[in-house]
N, C-alpha and C positions, 0 to 999 in steps of 0.2 A: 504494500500500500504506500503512498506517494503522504507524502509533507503536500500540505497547502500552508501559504501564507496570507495572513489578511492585516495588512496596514491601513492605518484610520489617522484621521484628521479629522478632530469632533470639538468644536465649542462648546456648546451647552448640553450635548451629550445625545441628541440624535442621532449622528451618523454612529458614537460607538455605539448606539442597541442596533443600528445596522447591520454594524459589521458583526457583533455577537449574532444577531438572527441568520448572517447569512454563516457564519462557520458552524453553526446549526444545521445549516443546510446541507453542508459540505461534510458532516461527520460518519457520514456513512461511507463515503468515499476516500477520506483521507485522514489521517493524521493533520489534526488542523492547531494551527499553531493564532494566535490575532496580537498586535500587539500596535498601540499608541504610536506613533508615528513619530516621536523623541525617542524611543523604545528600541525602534526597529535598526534590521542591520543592513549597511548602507552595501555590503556585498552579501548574495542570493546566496544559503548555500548550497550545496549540489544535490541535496534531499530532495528539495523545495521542485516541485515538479507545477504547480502553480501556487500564484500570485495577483491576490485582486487585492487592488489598491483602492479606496475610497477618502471623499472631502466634502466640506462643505461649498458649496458655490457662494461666491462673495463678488460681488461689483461684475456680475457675467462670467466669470471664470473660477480660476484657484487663487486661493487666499494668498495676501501678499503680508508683508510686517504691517502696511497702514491700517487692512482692513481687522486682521485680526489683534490692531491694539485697538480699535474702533468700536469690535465685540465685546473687547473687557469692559466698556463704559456701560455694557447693556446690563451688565448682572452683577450681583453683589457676589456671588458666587465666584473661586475659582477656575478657570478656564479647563475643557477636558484634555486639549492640546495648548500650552501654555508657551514653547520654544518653537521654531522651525516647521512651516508645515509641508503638505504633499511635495506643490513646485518647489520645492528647495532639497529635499532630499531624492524626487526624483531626478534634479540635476547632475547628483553626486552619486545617483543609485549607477552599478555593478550589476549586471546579471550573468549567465552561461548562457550557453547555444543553447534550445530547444526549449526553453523556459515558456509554459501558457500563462495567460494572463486573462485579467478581464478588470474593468472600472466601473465604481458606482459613485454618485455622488448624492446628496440631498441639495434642493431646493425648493425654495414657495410656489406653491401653485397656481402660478396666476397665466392667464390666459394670452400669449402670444411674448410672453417675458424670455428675452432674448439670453444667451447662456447656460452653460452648464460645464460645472466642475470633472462631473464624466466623461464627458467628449474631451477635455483638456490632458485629462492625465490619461485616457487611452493614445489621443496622439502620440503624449512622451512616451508611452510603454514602446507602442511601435517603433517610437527612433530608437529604442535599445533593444532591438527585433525580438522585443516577444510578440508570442504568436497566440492575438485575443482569440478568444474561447466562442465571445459574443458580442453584441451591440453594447455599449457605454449603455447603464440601467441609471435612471436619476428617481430617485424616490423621493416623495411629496412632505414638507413640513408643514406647521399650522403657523404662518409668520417667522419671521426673524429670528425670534427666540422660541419656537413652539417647540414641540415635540413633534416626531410620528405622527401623520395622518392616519386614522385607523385603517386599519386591513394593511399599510404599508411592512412593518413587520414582517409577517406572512408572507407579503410578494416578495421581500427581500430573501426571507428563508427561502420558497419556492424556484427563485432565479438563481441562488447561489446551488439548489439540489441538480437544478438543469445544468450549471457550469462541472457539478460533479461525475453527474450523467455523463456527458461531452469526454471530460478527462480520463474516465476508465474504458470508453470507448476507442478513444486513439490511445488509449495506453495498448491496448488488446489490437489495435491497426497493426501497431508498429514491434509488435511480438513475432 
């Protein structure tokens, strides 16, 4: 059985029940490892057979230092990601040849709202050729600082069990 990896980039702590829901999803399939995205290791190791990375979307894309000291002013609370997020450790991220991947991000759901944190760090994945699994998944918040839209959860467990599906199937191609 394959190591999965799930790095997170979470503010108030949406994307990590994300990422928790989706290595749920993935546990039948892998040895699933998730860890805080200050946490994580900035070289893949050779266990690690996939890698879904997840963030919040912030200003149309991936958070930058402005937007996430901008987030600190929102809560009296601790930040769930407080150092360095997705774009910045995916710049410095390492991976091996044949490494699968996939991206999820959270954002508010509002109707023709331009952006998404998914599509931004699937691009990066690709420039470090891994080879996505699936579509960039962006799962819906209730506002700025909400939580999970209901049934979002669920869809995240369900799309990360699909990414697991995917992965023992080309595991079993390539036997």
């Amino acid at each position: 059985m394959t190591t999965a990896l799930v790095v997170y980039e979470s503010m108030f702590g949406a994307t990590r029940r994300a990422a928790l829901a989706m290595a749920n999803g993935l546990e039948p399939y892998a040895t699933v490892r998730v860890a805080e995205v200050g946490e994580a290791p900035r070289t893949i190791p050779d266990e690690v057979g996939l890698l879904v990375v997840g963030g919040p979307t912030h200003a149309f894309g991936l958070s930058r230092p402005q937007t996430r000291t901008e987030a600190a002013t929102r809560t009296s609370e601790p930040l769930v990601s407080p150092g360095e997020g997705v774009r910045e450790w995916l710049e410095a991220l390492t991976v091996h040849p044949g490494l699968a991947g996939a991206a999820f991000g959270t954002r508010v759901l509002r109707r023709w709202a331009p952006g998404s944190s998914a599509r931004a760090i699937a691009r990066r994945l690709r420039h470090h050729d891994v080879r996505l699994l699936a579509k960039p998944e962006d799962l819906f918040v209730g506002g700025v600082d909400g939580g999970l839209l209901d049934g979002e959860v669920d869809r995240a467990r369900e799309w990360a069990a699909r990414l697991g599906a995917s992965l023992a199937a080309s595991a079993g191609a390539h036997r």
